[in-house]
py3Dmol code that shows the C-alpha trace and the ligand (Angstrom):
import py3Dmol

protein = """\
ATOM      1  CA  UNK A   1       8.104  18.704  10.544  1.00  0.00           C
ATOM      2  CA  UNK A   2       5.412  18.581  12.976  1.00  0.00           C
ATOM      3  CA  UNK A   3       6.300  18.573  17.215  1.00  0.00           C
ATOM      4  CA  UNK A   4       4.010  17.195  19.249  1.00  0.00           C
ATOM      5  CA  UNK A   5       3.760  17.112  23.355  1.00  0.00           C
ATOM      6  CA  UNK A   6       0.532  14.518  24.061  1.00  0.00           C
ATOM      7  CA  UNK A   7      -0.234  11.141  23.644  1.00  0.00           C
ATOM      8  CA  UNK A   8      -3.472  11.853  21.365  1.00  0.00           C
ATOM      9  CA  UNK A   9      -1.797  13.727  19.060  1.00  0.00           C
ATOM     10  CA  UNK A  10       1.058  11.244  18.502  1.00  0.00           C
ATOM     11  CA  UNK A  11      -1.555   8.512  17.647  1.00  0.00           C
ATOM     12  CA  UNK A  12      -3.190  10.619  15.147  1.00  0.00           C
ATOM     13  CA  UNK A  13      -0.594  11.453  13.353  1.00  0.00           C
ATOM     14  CA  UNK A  14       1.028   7.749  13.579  1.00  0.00           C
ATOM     15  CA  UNK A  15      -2.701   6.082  13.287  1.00  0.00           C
ATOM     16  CA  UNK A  16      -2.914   8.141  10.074  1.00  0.00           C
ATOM     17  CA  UNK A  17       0.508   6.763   8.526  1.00  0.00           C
ATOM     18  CA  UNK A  18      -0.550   3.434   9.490  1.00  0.00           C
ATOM     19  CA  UNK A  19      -3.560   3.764   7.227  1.00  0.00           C
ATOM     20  CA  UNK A  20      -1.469   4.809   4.290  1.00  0.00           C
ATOM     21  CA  UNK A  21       0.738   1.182   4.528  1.00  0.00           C
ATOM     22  CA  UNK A  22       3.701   3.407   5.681  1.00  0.00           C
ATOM     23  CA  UNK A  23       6.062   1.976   8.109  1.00  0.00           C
ATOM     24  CA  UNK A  24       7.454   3.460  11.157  1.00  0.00           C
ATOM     25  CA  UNK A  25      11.236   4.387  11.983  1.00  0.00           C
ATOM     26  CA  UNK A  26      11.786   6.087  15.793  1.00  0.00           C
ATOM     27  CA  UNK A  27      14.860   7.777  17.029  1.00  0.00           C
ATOM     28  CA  UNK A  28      14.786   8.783  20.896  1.00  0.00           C
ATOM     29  CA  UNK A  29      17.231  11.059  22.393  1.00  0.00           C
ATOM     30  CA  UNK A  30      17.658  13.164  25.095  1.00  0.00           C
ATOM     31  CA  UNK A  31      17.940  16.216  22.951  1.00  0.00           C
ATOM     32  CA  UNK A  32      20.930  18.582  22.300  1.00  0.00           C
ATOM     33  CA  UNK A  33      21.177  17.383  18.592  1.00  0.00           C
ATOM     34  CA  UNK A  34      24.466  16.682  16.929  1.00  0.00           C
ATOM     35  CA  UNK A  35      25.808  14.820  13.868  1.00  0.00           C
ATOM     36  CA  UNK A  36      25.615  11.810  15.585  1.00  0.00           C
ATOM     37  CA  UNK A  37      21.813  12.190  16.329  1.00  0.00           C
ATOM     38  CA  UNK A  38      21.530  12.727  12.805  1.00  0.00           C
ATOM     39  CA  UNK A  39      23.252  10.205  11.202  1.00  0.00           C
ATOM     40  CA  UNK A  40      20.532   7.938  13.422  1.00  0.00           C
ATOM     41  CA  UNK A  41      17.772   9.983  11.699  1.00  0.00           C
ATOM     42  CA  UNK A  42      19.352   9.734   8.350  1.00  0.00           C
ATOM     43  CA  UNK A  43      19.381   5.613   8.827  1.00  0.00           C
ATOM     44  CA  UNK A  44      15.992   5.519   9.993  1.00  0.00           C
ATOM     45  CA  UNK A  45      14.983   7.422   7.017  1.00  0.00           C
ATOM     46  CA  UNK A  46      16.663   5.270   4.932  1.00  0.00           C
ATOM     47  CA  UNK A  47      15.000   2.196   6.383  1.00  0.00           C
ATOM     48  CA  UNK A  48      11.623   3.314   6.908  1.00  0.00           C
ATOM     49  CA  UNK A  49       8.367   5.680   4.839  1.00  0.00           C
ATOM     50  CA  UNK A  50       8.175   8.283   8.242  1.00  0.00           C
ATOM     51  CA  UNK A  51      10.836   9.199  11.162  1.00  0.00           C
ATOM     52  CA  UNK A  52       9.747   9.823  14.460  1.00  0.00           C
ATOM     53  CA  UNK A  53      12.145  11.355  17.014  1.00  0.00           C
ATOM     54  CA  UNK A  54      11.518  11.909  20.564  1.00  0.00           C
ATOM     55  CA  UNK A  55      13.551  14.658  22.810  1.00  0.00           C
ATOM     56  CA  UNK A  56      12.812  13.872  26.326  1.00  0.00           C
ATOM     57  CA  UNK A  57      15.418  14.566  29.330  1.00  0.00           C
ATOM     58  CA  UNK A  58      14.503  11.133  31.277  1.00  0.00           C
ATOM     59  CA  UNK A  59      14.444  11.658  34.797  1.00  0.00           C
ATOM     60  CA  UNK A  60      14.745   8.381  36.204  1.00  0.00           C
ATOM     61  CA  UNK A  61      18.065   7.629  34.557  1.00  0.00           C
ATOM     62  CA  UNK A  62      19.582  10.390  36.366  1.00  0.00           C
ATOM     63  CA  UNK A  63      21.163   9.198  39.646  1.00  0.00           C
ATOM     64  CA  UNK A  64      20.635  11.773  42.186  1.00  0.00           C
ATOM     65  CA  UNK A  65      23.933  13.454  41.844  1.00  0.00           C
ATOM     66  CA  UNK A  66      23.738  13.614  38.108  1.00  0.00           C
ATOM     67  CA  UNK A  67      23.273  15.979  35.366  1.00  0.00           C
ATOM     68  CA  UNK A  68      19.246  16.021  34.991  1.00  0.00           C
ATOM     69  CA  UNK A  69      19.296  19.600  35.905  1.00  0.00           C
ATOM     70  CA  UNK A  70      21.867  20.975  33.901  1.00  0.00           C
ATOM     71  CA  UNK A  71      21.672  18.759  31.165  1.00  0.00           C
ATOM     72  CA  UNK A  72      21.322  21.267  27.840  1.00  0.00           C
ATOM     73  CA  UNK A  73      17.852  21.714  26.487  1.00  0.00           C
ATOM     74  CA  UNK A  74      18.086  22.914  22.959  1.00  0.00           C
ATOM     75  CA  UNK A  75      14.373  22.234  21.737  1.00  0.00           C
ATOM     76  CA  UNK A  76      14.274  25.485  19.078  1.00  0.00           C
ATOM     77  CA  UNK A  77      17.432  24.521  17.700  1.00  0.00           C
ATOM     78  CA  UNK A  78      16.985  20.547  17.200  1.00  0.00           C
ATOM     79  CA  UNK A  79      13.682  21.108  15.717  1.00  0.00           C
ATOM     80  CA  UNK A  80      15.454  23.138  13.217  1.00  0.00           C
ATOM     81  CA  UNK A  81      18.056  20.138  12.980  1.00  0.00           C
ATOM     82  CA  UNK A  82      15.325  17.531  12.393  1.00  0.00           C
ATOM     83  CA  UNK A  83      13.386  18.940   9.934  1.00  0.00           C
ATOM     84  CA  UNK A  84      16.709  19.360   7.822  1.00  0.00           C
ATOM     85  CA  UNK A  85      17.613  15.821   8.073  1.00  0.00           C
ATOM     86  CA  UNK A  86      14.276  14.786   6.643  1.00  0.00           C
ATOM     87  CA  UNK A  87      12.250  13.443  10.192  1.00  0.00           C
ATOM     88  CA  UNK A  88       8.673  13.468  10.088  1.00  0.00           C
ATOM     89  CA  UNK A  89       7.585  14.271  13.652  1.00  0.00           C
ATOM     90  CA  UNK A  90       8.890  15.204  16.866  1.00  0.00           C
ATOM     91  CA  UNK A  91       7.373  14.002  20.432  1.00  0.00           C
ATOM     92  CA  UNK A  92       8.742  16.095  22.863  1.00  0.00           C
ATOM     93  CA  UNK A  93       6.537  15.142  25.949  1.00  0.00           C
ATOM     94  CA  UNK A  94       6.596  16.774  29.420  1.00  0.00           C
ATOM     95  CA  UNK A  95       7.742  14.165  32.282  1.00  0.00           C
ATOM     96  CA  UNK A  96       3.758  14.248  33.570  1.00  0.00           C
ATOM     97  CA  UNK A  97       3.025  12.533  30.137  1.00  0.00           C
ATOM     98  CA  UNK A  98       5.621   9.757  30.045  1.00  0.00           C
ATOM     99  CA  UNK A  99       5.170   9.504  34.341  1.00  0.00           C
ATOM    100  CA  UNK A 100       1.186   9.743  34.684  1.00  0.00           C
ATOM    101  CA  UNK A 101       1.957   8.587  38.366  1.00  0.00           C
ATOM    102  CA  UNK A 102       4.913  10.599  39.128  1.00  0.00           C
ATOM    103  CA  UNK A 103       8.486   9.419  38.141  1.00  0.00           C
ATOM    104  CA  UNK A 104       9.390   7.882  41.754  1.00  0.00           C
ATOM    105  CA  UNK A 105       5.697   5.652  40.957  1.00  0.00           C
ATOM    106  CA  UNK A 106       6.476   4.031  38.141  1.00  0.00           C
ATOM    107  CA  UNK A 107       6.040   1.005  36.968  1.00  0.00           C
ATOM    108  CA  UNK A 108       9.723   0.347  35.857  1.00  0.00           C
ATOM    109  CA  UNK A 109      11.616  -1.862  33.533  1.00  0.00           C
ATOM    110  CA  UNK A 110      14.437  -4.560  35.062  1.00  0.00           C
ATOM    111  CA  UNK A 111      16.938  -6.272  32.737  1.00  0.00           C
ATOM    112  CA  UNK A 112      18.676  -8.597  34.740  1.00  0.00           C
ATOM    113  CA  UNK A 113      22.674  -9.276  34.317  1.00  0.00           C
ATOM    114  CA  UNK A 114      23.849  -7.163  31.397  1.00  0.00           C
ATOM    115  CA  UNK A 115      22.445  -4.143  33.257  1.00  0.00           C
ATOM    116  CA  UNK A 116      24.922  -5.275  36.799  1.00  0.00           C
ATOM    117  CA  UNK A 117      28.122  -4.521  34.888  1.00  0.00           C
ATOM    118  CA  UNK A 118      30.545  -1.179  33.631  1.00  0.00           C
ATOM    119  CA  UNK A 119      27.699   1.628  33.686  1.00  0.00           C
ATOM    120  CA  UNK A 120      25.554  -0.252  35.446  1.00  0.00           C
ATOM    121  CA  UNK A 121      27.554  -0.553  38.536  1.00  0.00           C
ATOM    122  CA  UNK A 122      28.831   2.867  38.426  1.00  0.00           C
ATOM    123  CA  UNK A 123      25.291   4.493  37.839  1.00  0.00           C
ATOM    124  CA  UNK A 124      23.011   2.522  40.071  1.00  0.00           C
ATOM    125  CA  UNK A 125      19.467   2.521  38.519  1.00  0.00           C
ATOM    126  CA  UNK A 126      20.543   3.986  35.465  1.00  0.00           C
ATOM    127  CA  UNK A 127      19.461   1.304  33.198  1.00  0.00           C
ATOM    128  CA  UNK A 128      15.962   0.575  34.866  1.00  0.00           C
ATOM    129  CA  UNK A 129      15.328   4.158  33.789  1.00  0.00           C
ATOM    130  CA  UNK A 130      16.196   4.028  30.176  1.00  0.00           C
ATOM    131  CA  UNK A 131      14.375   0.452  29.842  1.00  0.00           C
ATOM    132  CA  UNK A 132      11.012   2.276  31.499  1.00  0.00           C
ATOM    133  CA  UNK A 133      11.343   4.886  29.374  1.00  0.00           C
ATOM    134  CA  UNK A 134      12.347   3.219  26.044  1.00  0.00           C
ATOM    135  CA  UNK A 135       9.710   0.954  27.065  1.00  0.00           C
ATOM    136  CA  UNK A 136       6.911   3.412  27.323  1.00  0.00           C
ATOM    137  CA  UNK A 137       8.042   4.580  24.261  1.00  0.00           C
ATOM    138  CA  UNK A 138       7.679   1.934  22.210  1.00  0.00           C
ATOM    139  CA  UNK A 139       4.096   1.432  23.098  1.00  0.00           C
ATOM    140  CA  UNK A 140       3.575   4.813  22.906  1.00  0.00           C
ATOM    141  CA  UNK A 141       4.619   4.927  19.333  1.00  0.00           C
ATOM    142  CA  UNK A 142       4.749   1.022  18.308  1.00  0.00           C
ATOM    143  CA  UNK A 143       7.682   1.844  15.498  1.00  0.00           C
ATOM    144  CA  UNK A 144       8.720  -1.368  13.301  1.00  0.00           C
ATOM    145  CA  UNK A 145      12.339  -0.222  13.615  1.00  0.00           C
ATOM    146  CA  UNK A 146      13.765   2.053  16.052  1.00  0.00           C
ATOM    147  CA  UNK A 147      17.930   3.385  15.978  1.00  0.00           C
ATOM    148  CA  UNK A 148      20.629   3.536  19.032  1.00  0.00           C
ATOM    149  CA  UNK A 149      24.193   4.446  19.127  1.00  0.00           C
ATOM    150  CA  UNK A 150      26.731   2.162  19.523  1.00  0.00           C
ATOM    151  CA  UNK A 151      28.727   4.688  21.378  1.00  0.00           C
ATOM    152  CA  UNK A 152      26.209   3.445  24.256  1.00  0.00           C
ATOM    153  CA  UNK A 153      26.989   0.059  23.357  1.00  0.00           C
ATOM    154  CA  UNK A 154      25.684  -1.122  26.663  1.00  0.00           C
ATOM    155  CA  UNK A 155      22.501   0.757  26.546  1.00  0.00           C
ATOM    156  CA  UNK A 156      21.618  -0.862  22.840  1.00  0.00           C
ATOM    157  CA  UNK A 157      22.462  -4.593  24.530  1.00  0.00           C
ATOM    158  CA  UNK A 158      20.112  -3.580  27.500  1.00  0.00           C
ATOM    159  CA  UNK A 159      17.545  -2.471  24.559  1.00  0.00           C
ATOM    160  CA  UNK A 160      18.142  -5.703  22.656  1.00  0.00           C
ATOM    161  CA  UNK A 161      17.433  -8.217  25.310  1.00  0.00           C
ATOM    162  CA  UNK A 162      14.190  -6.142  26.418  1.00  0.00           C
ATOM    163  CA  UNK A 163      12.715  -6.021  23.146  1.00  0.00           C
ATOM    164  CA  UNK A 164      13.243 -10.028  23.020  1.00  0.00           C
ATOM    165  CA  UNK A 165      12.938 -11.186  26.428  1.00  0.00           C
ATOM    166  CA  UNK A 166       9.128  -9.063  26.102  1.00  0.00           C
ATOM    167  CA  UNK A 167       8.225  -9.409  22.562  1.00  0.00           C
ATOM    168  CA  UNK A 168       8.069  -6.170  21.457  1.00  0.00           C
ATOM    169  CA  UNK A 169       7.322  -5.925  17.783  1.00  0.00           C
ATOM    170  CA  UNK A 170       9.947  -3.627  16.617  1.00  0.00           C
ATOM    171  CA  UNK A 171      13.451  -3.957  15.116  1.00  0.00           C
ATOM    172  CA  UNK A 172      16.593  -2.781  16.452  1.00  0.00           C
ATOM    173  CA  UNK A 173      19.173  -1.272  14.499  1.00  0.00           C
ATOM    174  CA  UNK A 174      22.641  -0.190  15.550  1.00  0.00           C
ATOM    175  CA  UNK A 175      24.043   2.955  14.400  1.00  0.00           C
ATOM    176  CA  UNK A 176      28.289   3.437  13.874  1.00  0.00           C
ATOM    177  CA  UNK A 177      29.808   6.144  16.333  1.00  0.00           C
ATOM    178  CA  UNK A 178      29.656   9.354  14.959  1.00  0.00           C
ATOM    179  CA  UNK A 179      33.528  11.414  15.883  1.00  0.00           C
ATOM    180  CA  UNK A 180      34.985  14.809  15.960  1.00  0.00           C
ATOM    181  CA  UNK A 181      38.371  15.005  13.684  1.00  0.00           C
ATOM    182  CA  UNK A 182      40.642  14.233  16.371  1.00  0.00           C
ATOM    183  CA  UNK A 183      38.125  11.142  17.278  1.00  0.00           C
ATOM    184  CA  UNK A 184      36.280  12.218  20.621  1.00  0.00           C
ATOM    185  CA  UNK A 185      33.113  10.482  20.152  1.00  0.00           C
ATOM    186  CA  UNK A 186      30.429  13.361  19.519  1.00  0.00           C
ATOM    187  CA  UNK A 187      28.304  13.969  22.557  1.00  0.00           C
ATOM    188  CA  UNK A 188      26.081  16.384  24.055  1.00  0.00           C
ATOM    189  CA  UNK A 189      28.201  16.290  27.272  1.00  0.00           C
ATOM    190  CA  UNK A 190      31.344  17.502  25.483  1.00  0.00           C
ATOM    191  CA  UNK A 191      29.816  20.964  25.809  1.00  0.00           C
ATOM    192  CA  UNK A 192      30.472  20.674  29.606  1.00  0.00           C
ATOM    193  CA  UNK A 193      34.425  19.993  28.568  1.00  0.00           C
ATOM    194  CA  UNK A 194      36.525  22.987  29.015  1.00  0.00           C
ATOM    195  CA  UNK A 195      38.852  24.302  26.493  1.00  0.00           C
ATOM    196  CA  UNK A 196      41.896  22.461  28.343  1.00  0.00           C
ATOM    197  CA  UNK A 197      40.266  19.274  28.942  1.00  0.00           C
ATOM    198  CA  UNK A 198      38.798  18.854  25.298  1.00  0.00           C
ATOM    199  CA  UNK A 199      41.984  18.952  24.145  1.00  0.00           C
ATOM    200  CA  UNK A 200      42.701  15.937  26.611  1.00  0.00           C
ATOM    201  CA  UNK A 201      39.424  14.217  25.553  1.00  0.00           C
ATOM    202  CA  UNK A 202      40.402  12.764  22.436  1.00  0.00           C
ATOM    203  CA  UNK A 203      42.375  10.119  24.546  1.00  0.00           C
ATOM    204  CA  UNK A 204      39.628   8.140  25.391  1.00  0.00           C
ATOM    205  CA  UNK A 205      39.708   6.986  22.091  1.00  0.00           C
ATOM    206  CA  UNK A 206      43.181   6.917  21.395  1.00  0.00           C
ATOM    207  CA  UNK A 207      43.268   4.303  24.663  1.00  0.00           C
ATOM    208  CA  UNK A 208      40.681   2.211  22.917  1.00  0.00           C
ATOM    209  CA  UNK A 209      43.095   2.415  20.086  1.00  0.00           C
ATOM    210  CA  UNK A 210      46.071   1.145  21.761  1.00  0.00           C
ATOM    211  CA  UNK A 211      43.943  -1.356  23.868  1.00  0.00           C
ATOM    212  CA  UNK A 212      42.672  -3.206  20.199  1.00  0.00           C
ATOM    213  CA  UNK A 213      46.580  -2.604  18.768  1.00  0.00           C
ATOM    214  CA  UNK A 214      48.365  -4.024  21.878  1.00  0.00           C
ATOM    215  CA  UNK A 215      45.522  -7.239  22.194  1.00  0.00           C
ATOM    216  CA  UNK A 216      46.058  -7.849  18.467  1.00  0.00           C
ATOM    217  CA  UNK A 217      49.663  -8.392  19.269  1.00  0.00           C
ATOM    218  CA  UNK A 218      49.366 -11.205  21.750  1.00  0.00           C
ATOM    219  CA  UNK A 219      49.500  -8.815  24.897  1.00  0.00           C
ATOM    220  CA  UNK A 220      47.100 -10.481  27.460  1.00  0.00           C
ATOM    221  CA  UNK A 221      43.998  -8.243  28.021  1.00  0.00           C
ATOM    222  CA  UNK A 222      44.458  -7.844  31.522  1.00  0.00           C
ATOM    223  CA  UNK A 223      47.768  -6.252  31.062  1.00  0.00           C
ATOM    224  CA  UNK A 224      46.280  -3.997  28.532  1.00  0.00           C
ATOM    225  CA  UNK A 225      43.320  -3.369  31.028  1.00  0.00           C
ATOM    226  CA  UNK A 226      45.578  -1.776  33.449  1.00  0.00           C
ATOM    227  CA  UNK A 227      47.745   0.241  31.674  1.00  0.00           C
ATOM    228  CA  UNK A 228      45.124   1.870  29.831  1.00  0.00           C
ATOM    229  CA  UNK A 229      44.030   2.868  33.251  1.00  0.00           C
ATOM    230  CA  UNK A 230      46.927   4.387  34.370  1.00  0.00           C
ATOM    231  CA  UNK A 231      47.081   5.945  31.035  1.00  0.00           C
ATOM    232  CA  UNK A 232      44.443   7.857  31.697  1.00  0.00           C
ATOM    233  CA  UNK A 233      45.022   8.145  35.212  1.00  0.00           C
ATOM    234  CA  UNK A 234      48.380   9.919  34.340  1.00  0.00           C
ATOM    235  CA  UNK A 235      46.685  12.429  31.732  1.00  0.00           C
ATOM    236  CA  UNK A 236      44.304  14.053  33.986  1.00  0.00           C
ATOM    237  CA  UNK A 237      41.895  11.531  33.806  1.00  0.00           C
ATOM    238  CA  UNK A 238      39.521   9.764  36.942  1.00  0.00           C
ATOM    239  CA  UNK A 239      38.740   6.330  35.262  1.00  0.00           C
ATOM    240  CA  UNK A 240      35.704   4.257  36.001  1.00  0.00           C
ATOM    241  CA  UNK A 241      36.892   1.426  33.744  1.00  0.00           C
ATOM    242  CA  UNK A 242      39.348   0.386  30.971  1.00  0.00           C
ATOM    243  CA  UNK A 243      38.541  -3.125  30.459  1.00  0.00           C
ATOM    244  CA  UNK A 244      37.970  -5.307  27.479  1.00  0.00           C
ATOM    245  CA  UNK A 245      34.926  -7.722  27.202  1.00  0.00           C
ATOM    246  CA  UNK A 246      33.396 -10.156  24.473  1.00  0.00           C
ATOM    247  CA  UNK A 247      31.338  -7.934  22.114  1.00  0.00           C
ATOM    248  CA  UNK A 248      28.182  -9.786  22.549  1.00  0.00           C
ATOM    249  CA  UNK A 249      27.527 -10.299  26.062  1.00  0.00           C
ATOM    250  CA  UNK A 250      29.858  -7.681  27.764  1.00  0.00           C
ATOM    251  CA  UNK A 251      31.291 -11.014  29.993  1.00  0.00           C
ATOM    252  CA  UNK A 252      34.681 -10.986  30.693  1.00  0.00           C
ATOM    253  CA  UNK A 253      36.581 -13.196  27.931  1.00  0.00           C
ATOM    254  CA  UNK A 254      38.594 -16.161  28.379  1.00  0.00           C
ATOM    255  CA  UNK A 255      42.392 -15.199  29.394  1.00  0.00           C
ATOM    256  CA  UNK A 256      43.106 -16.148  25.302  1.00  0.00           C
ATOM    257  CA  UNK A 257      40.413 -15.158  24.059  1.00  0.00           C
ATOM    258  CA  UNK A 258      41.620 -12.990  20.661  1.00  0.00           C
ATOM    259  CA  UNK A 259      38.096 -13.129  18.458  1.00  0.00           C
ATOM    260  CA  UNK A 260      34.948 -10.988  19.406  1.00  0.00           C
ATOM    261  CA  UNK A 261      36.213  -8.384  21.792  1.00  0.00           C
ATOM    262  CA  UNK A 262      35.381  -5.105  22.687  1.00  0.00           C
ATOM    263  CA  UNK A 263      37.019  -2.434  24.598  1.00  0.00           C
ATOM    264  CA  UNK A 264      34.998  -0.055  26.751  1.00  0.00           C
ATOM    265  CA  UNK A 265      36.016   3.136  28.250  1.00  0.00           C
ATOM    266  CA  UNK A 266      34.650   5.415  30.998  1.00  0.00           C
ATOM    267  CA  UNK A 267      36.572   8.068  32.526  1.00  0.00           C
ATOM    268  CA  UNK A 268      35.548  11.783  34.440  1.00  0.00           C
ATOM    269  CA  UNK A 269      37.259  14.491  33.081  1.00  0.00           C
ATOM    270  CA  UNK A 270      36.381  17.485  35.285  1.00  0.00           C
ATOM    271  CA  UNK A 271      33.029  17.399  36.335  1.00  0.00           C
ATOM    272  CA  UNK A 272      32.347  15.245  32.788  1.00  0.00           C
ATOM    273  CA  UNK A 273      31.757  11.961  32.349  1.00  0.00           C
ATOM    274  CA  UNK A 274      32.671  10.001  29.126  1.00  0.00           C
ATOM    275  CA  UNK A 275      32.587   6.897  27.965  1.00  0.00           C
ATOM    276  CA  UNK A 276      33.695   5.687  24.002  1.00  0.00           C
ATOM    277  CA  UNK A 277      33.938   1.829  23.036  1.00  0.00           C
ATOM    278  CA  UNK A 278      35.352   0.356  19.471  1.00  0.00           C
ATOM    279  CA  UNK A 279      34.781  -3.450  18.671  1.00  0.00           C
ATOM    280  CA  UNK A 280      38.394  -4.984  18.102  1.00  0.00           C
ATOM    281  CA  UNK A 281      37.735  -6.053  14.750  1.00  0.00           C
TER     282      UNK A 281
END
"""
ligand_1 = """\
23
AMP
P 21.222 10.708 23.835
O 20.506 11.935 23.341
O 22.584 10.985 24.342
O 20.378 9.890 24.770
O 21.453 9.797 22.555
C 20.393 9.406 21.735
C 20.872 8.342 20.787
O 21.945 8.856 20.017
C 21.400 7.092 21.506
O 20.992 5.931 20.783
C 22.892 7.283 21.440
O 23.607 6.069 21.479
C 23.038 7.959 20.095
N 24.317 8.689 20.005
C 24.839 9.525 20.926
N 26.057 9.966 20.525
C 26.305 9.388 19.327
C 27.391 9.416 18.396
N 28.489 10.160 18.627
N 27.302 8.677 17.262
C 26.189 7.918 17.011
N 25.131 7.851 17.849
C 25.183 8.566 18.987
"""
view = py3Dmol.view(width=600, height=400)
view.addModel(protein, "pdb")
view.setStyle({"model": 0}, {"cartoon": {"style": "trace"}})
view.addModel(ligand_1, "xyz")
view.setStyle({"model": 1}, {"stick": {}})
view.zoomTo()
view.show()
């Protein structure tokens, strides 16, 4: 697998695919590489002739009091990762690449509505960052298909409705969650956890568990809202939000509403912030 840090060299190496007929399959992440990064290589792969990841530590969807600074940098090791799961190429730019103007200069991506809700409200800005820099991406690269998590459920919806609302020529595929045994959702922020509070973490999910179990037996979802919060509250746990939604839009659902709903989780544990969903099928 080859890395590569400029623009010029990406295109080569893509232009040169392109000749072949081969099509183009891109995973970006933020580095720190585990199973669940993989299993998005491991679709791409499956869907597409070459793999591109990216590793790139976005500043602009840090808030100011955020983890940009701390947040693990593991480039040796996920290169290592990649090239055992089969991917073709790794862009690892430096921020002067993707910002040529500086990051507080950018011209920046706005997705109205769906990006005003859950982490949206609780990280101001958050989203205009990862729709610049997704954005840039994508023309940087031009994939046919690219993968996202649904653990970030919102994030892929904010992805969705930019790739339609602007055209862009590429395909969006959703990837499953990827868990630990006990079910925390795999993340590279779980390193932060200590030992105490990743034994605690697990009940994010069990929540999200109880919250589908409890709506599937008539309770009303505002019920269920709250004491999932005080759930958590209770364990150790500083909530953002426990809420359910309809899985499509993230609106809030009609007081009866039993079809299409989705529960959605974030809560600080420490100094770590985590968030989990799981569609009420
Ligand atoms: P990140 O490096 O955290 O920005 O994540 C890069 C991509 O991996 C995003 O599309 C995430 O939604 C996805 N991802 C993160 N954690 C998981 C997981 N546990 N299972 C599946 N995909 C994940």
């Amino acid at each position: 697998m080859q890395t590569v840090q400029d623009v010029a060299a990406l295109r080569a190496v893509v232009r040169g695919w392109r000749s072949q007929g081969y099509t183009v399959g891109f995973v970006p992440t933020m580095g720190n590489l585990h199973a669940g990064h993989q299993s998005l290589i491991k679709l791409a792969r499956a869907r597409t002739d070459r793999v591109v990841a990216s590793i790139f530590v976005n500043p602009t969807q840090f808030g100011p009091h955020e983890d940009f600074e701390r947040y693990p940098r593991t480039l040796i090791q996920d290169q290592a990762g990649l090239a055992e799961q089969g991917c073709d190429l790794l862009f690892a730019p430096e921020v002067a690449t993707i910002y040529p103007y500086g990051a507080a200069q950018t011209v920046s991506v706005h997705v109205p509505q769906i990006t005003e809700t859950l982490e949206g409200a609780h990280r101001p800005g958050h989203f205009d960052g990862v729709a610049t820099v997704v954005c840039k991406l994508f023309n940087l690269l031009q994939p046919d298909l690219a993968v996202f998590g649904q653990k970030d459920c919102q994030q892929l919806k904010v992805i969705e409705r930019m790739v339609r609302d602007l055209s862009l020529p590429v395909k969006i595929l959703a990837a499953p969650t990827l868990r630990a045994e006990d079910g925390l959702a795999l993340s590279s922020r779980n390193q932060y956890l200590s030992k105490e509070e990743r034994e605690l973490a697990p009940l994010v999910y069990v929540t999200l568990q109880q919250m589908r179990d409890l709506v599937s037996k008539g309770h009303a979802w505002p019920a269920v809202e709250q004491a999932a919060t005080s759930k958590l509250a209770k364990a150790g746990f500083v909530p953002d939000y426990a809420v359910i939604r309809r899985a499509d839009d993230l609106g809030v659902p009609a007081r009866d509403q039993r079809d299409g709903l989705i529960g959605l989780v974030a809560a600080r544990l420490g100094s770590t912030r985590l968030i989990d969903n799981l569609i009420f099928d």
